[in-house]
N, C-alpha and C positions, 0 to 999 in steps of 0.2 A: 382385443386382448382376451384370453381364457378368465375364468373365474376362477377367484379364491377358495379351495375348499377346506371346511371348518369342519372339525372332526371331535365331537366331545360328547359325554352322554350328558352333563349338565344345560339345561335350554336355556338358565340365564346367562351361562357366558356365550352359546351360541347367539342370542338375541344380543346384546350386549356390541359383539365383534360383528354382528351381519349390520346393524345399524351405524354403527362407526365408518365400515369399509362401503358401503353406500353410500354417507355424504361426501366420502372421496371419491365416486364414481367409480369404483372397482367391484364388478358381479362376483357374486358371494355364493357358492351352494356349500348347504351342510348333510353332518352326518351323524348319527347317535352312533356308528360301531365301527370298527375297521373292515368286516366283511362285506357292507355297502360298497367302501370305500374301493376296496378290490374288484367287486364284481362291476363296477362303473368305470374304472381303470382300463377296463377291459375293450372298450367302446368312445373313451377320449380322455385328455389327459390336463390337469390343472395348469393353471403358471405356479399358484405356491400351494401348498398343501399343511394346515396348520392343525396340529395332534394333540389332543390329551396323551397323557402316557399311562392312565390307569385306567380302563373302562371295560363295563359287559363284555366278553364274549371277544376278548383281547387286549393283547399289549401297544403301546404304541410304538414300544422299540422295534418289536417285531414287525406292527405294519411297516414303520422306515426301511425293515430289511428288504421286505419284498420290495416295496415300491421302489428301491435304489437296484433291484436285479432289473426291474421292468423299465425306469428313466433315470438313471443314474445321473441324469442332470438335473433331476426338478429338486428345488430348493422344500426341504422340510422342516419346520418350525416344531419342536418339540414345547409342548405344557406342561405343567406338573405343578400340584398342591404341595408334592413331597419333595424340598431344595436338598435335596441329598444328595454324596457327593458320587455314590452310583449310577445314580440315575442322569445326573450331567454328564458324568465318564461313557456311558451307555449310548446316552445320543449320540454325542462330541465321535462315537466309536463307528456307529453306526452309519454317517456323512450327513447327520443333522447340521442344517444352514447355521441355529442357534437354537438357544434354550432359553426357555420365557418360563422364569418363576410364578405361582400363583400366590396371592392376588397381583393382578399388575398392572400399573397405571397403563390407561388404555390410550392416551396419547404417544406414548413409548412403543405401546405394542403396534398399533395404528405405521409407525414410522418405522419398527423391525420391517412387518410386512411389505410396505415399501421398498424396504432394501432388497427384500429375498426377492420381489418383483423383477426390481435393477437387474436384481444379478441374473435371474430366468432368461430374462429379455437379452442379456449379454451370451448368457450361452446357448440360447437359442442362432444370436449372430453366426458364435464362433464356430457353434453345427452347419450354418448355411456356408460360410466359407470355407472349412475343408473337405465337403465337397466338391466332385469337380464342375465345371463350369460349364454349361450347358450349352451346343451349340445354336438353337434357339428355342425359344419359351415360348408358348402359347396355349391354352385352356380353351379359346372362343372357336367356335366350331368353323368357323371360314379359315381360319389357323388348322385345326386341325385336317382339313381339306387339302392342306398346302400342304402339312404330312404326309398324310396318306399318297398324294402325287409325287411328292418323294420317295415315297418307298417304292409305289410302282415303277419309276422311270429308274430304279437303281442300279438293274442290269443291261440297260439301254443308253447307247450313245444318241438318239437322237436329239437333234436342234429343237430348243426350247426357245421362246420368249417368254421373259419375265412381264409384266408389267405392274404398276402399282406409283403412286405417290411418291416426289422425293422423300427419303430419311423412311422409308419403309420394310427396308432391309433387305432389299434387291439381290446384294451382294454374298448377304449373308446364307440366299436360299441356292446363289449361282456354287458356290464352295459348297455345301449340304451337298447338293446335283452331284459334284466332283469325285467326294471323298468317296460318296455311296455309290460312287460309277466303277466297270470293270477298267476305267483309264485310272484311278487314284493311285497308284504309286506314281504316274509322270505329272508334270509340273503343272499348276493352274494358274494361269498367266492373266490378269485382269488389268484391263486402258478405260478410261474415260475418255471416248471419243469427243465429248461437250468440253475438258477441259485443255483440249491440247490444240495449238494454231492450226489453222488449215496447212498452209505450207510444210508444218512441222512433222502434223499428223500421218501422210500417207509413209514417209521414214521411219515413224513408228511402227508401224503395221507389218511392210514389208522388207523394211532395214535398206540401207544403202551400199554401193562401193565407192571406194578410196575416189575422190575428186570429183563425184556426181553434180555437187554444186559446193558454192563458197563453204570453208567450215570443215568439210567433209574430209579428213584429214585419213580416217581408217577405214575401213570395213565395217559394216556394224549390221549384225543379225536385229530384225526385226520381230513382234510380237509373235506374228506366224509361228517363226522360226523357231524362239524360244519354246513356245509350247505344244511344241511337234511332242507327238506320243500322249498326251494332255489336253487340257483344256485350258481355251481361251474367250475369258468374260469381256462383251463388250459393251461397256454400259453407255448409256445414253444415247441410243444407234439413232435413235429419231435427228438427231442434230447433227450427222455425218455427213459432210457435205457430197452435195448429188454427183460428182462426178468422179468422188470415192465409191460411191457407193457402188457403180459402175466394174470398178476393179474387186470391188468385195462380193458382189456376183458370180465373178469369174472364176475368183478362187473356193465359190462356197460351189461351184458346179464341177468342177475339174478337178480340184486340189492342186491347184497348178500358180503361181506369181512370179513376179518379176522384181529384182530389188530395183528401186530406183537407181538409173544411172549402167543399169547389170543388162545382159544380154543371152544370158544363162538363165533357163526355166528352173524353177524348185521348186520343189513339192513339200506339202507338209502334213501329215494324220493328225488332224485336229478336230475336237471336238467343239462347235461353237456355242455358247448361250451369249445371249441378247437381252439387254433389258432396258424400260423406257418408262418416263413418266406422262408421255406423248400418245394421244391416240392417232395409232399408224395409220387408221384408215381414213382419217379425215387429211393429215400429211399426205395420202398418195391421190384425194381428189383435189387435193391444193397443187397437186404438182411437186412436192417438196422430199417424197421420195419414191424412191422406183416400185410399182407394184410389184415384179417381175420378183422382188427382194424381198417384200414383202411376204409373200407366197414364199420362198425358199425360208424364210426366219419363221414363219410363222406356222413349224408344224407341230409342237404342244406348245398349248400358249395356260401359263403360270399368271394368276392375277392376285398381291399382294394384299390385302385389305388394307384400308386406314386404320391410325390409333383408337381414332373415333368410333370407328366401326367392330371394335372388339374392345370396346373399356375396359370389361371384363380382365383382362389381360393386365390391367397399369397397377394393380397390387404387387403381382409376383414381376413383373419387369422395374418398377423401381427399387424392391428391396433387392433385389439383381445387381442392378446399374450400381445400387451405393456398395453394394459386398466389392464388386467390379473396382470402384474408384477410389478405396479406401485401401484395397490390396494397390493398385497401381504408384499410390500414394505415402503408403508405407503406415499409412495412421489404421486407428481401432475404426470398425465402423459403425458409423451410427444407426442409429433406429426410428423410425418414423413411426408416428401416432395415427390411429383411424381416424380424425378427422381431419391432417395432412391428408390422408391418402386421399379420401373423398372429394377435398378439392381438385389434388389430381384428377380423379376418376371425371368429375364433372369437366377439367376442361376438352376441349378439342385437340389440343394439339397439331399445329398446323405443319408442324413439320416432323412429324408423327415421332416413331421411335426413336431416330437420332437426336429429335427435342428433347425428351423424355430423360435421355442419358446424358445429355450436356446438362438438365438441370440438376439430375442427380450429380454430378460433379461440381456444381455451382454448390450444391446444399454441402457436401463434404468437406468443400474448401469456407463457406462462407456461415454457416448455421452454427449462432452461439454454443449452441449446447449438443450431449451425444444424444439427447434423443429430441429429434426433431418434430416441433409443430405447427399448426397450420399458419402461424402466423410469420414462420421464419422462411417458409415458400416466397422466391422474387416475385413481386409487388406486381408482373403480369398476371400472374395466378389468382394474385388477391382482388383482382376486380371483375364482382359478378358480374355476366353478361356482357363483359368485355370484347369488342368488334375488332380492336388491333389486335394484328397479328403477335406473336412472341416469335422473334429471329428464331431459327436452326441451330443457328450457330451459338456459341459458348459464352450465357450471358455475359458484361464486364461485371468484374469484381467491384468498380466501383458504382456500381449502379444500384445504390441502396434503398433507392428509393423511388415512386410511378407516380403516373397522374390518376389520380381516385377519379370517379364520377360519382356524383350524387345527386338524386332524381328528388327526394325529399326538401320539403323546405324546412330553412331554418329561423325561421322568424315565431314558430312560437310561443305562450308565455312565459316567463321566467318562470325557470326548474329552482325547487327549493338545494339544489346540488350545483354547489357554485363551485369552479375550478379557473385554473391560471388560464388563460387564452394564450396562443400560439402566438407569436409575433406577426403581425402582418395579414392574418389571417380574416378572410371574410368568405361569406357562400359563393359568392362568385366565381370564388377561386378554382372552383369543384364543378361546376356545370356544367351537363353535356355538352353544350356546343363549344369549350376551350378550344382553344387551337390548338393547333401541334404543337409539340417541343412541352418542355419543362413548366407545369402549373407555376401561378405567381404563388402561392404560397411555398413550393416548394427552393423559387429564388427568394424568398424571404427568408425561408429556414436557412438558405444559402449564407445569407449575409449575419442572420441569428448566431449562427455558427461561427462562421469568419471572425468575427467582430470579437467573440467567446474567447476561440482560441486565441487571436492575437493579441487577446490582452493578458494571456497566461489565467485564465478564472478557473479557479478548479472545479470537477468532478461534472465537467460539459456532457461529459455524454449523459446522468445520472438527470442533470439538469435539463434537457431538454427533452428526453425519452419522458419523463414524469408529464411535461406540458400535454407531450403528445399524447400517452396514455389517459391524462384527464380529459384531455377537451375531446376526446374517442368518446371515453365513456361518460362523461356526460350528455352530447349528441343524446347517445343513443339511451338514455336515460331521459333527456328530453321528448325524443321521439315515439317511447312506447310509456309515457308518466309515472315513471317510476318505479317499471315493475324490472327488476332485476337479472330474473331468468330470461323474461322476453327479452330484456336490452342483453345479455349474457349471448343465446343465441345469436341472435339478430350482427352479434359481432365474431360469432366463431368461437367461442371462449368456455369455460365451465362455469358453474352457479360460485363454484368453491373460489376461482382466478375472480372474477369482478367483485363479488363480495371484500374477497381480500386487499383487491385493488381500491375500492372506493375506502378500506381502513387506511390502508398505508398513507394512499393519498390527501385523505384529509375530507373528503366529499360528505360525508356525511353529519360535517361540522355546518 
C-alpha cells in the first residue's frame, strides 16, 4: 500500500499523526508546505493525503484544487484550527473526503484515516474495472518473450506449437496468434484432442455423412470444416491417437480430407496451432507419435513459462482474476493485502495460471471480508513448504479447512498464557508423517461442531474460532517465549492483530 502523506507546518501534529499511523502499520511521509507536496506529486502519488488548511507559502484549499485536477480520486483530509463554517464549506466544495477540526482526539482521526484508506483502495478497484480487460498479463521477461513472438508472427499464417505446462494459458496465446493474424475476421475454431473419445474424435475433426455409422442421422461439417478461412487450435496434440494422426498429416500436407463415411475430397484454408503439455520428442522415440508430424507442427515452437517461473507476475494476475470474478458474479470486488499476496507469490502453483484464478474465485465467493487476508487464503496456501499438490481445479466451497504440518515440538514448559485447548487436540495430530485424508483433529473439530450444532448452543462459530485463535496463539507464544512480534510474525499476522487478540481473548490473564 502507498503512504499516508501529512501535510502541516506545525512538527507536533506531524510527530503526533506519523507516530499513531505507524503503530497501525500505515507508511507515513510528511510535509511542512503544499509546494513539496506538488513537486512530489509529480513522481508518485499517495493513498490519502492529509492537509493543514492554513500554512507558509499556501492554502490548503488550494492545494486540494490542484491535487483533485491531478487524481481526482485520492481522498483528501482537510485540518484546520479555525472550525469555521467557510472553511468546512470550502473543503466539502473543493471534493475534500472530510474535515477534521483541531485539536482532535487522535483515535477519531487515526480511524477517519482508515476510512479515506477504504475508500482509496475501493476506487482504486473501481479504476481497475472499468478498464478494459486485457487479453493477457505478464511483466516477467519470458512473458514478455512470448509478446514480442506474438507480434512478430502477426502478419504470418505459419504453424506454430505452443508448449508449456497444463493451466498455462496455451489457449489464450493460440487466440492472441489469431486475432493479430491476417486470418482474424474468420473463425477460430479450438478441440481438445485429450478430451474427446477416440471413436468420437476423428467425427470431430473431419465431420461425417448421413449413416456413416450408428447415430449418424445428418451431415455434420467437421472442425476442419468450420474453420475454413480461420484458424483451428488443436490442443493437446501429444495425446491424438497415432492412427489420427496419420490423417492429420495428410491434411496438414495437401489441404485435402475426407469426412468419415464421404467419398468426396474437401479441402479446407486453415491455419493450424498446436499445443502440448508433452514433450514431443521423447513421444516420437517412444513411438507414440509420428516424427513425420512432428517436423510439419513444429515450425515455430512457442514455449509458455510456469507460474513459478514468473512469480513476478501473481500480483497483477490475481488482482486481475478477483476484478475478473467479481464482475462475472455481479458482487463489489474485493481487495487483497500484501502479505496475502506474498503467500501467493511464494507458492508454486502447480497448476500454474488456471490455479491462480480458480482461487481467486474461491476467495470472491468464500473470503469473509472485502478486503482479503493472508489468513483467509484456502488452507493449501497456508502450509509453509507444502509437498501436496493444490487440484487446478475449483477448490470446494466446503473445504474450510487442511491438514497443518508441524515440525516444532510441543511439549515445552508451561507458558505463563493459558488458553482454552481445542477439543481432541494433541501434537500428533499435526506431524509430518499423518497420513492422508483429514487430520484427527480436524475430525474432532468435526464432531466439536456437530455435537454444537445439534444441540442448538449459540454463537458456535464465535465459539470455536476464539479456541482456535487461542490455542494458534499460544503455540506460538510458547514457541518464541513470549515475545509477541516474533510469535506475531512467525504466524502471518501484525504486532497490532495479536496484541489485540491476546486482550480480547483473555491470554494475558
Amino acid at each position: 500500500m502507498k503512504p499516508i502523506w501529512i501535510v502541516d507546518d506545525d512538527q507536533s501534529i506531524r510527530f503526533v499523526l506519523e507516530k499513531a499511523l505507524m503503530r497501525e502499520d500505515l507508511a507515513v511521509r510528511s510535509f511542512t508546505n503544499p509546494r513539496d507536496v506538488l513537486t512530489a506529486l509529480d513522481s508518485e502519488v499517495p493513498q490519502v493525503l492529509v492537509s493543514d488548511i492554513r500554512m507558509p507559502g499556501g492554502s490548503g484549499i488550494e492545494l486540494l484544487g490542484k491535487v483533485k485536477e491531478k487524481n481526482p480520486g485520492l481522498p483528501v483530509i482537510i485540518m484546520t484550527a479555525y472550525s469555521d463554517l467557510d472553511s468546512a464549506v470550502s473543503a466539502f466544495q473543493g471534493g475534500a473526503f472530510e474535515y477534521l477540526p483541531k485539536p482532535f482526539d487522535l483515535t477519531k482521526a487515526v480511524e477517519l484515516i482508515r476510512r479515506a484508506v477504504d475508500e482509496s483502495m475501493r476506487e482504486e478497484v473501481r479504476e481497475t474495472g472499468s478498464a478494459e480487460m486485457p487479453e493477457m498479463l505478464g511483466q516477467a521477461p519470458a512473458m514478455q518473450d512470448v509478446f514480442r513472438a506474438i507480434g512478430r508472427l502477426s502478419q504470418s499464417v505459419v504453424t506454430v506449437l505452443i508448449t508449456g505446462e497444463s493451466g498455462s494459458g496455451k489457449e489464450l496465446v493460440a487466440r492472441a496468434l489469431h486475432k493479430h493474424s491476417p486470418r482474424a475476421s474468420g473463425p477460430f475454431v479450438a478441440i481438445n484432442t485429450a478430451a474427446i473419445p477416440k471413436d468420437l474424435l476423428e467425427s470431430e475433426l473431419f465431420g461425417h455423412e448421413r449413416g456413416a455409422f450408428t447415430g449418424a442421422q445428418t451431415t455434420r461439417r467437421g472442425r476442419f470444416e468450420q474453420a475454413d478461412g480461420g484458424t483451428l487450435f488443436l490442443d493437446e496434440i501429444g495425446d491424438m491417437p497415432f492412427d489420427l494422426q496419420t490423417r492429420l498429416l495428410r491434411v496438414l500436407s495437401d489441404g485435402q480430407f475426407y469426412r468419415v463415411g464421404g467419398h468426396s475430397p474437401l479441402r479446407s484454408n486453415v491455419r493450424v496451432i498446436a499445443a502440448t503439455h508433452q514433450n514431443l520428442e521423447e513421444r516420437v522415440k517412444q513411438g507414440g507419435f509420428r516424427e513425420d508430424l512432428f517436423h510439419r507442427l513444429n515450425v515455430i515452437r512457442l514455449r509458455l513459462p510456469a507460474l513459478r517461473e514468473r512469480r513476478e507476475d501473481v500480483p497483477g494476475l490475481a488482482r486481475f482474476f478477483l476484478q475478473k470474478s467479481a464482475k462475472e458474479l455481479g458482487v463489489e470486488a474485493k481487495r487483497i493485502t500484501e502479505p496475502a499476496l506474498a503467500r501467493l507469490v511464494k507458492f508454486d502453483f502447480p497448476g500454474n495460471v488456471r490455479q491462480l484464478e480458480n482461487i481467486c474465485h474461491w476467495l470472491t465467493v468464500m473470503a469473509p471480508a472485502q478486503v482479503i487476508e493472508a489468513k483467509d487464503l484456502p488452507p493449501e496456501l497456508l502450509l509453509d513448504g507444502a509437498v501436496a499438490p493444490v487440484p487446478a481445479s475449483l477448490p470446494a466451497i466446503t473445504n474450510e479447512y487442511a491438514t497443518f504440518t508441524e515440525s516444532s515440538s510441543m511439549t515445552s514448559a508451561p507458558s505463563p498464557f493459558t488458553a482454552p485447548a481445542i477439543p481432541g487436540y494433541t501434537p500428533e495430530a499435526v506431524a509430518p508423517s499423518a497420513p492422508a485424508g483429514p487430520a484427527p483433529w480436524l475430525l474432532d473439530l468435526e464432531r466439536e461442531s456437530r455435537s454444537l450444532l445439534q444441540a442448538g448452543a449459540p454463537d458456535v462459530w464465535d465459539v470455536l474460532t476464539r479456541k482456535f485463535e487461542a490455542q494458534l496463539i499460544h503455540t506460538a507464544l510458547e514457541i518464541t517465549r513470549g515475545r509477541r512480534i516474533e510469535a506475531a510474525q512467525k504466524l502471518g499476522i501484525g504486532r497490532n492483530t495479536i496484541t489485540r487478540k491476546i486482550q480480547e481473548l483473555g491470554l494475558d490473564d
